[in-house]
N, C-alpha and C positions, 0 to 999 in steps of 0.2 A: 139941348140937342143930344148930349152922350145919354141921357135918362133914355129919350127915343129911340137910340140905335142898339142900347144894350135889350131895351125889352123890344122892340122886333127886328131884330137881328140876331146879337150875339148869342141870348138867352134860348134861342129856338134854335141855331144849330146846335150850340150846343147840348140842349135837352135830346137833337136826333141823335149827336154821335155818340152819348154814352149806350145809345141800340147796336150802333153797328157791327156787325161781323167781321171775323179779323179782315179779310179780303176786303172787302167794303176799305175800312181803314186805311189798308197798303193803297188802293185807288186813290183814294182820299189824297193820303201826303203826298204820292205821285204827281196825284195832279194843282196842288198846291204849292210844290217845286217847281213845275212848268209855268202855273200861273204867275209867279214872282219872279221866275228869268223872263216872262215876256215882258210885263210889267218893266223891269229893270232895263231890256233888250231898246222899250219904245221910250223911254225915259229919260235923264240926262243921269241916273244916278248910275256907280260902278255897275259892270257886268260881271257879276262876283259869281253870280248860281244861271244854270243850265247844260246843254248838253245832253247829251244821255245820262238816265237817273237807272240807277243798281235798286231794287225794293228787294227788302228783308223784312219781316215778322219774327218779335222775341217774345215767348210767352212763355209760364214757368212750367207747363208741360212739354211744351215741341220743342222747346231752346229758339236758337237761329235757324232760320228755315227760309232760303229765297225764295222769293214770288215772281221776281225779275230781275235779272243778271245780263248785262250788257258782254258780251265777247270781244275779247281784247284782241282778235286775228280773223280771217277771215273763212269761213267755212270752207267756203270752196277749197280752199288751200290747205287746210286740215282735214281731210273727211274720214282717215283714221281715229283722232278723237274724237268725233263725235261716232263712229260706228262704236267705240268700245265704251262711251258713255250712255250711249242712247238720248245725247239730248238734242238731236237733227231731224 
């Protein structure tokens, strides 16, 4: 049975992901975080991961670079930082 799941399973995503593009990627763990809080959410095991997920990309040209960054306050209530960041 593991023979079967590695060759049509494991071995075909993985032959996709060594294609994808960083964004592709940052999706990718996103939503394999979310999959494994629900996962956990409908389960009896610890609720250890979920919530809002932060996605970073580190590559040895661009460094750290967010793709998704959750806000720790609420805009409305801020709208000076975000006019003088531009990210509203």
């Amino acid at each position: 049975m593991d023979d079967y799941i590695w060759k049509n399973y494991v071995s075909k995503l993985i032959d996709i992901v060594k294609f994808l593009g960083k964004e592709d990627l940052a999706e990718m763990a996103e939503s394999l975080i979310k999959m494994t809080g629900l996962k956990r959410h409908v389960t009896t095991d610890e609720e250890s991961v979920g919530g809002p997920v932060d996605v970073a990309v580190v590559t040895k040209c661009d460094g750290f670079v967010w793709i998704k960054r959750k806000h720790y306050f609420s805009p409305e209530l801020n709208p000076n930082y975000f006019q003088r960041t531009k990210l509203y």
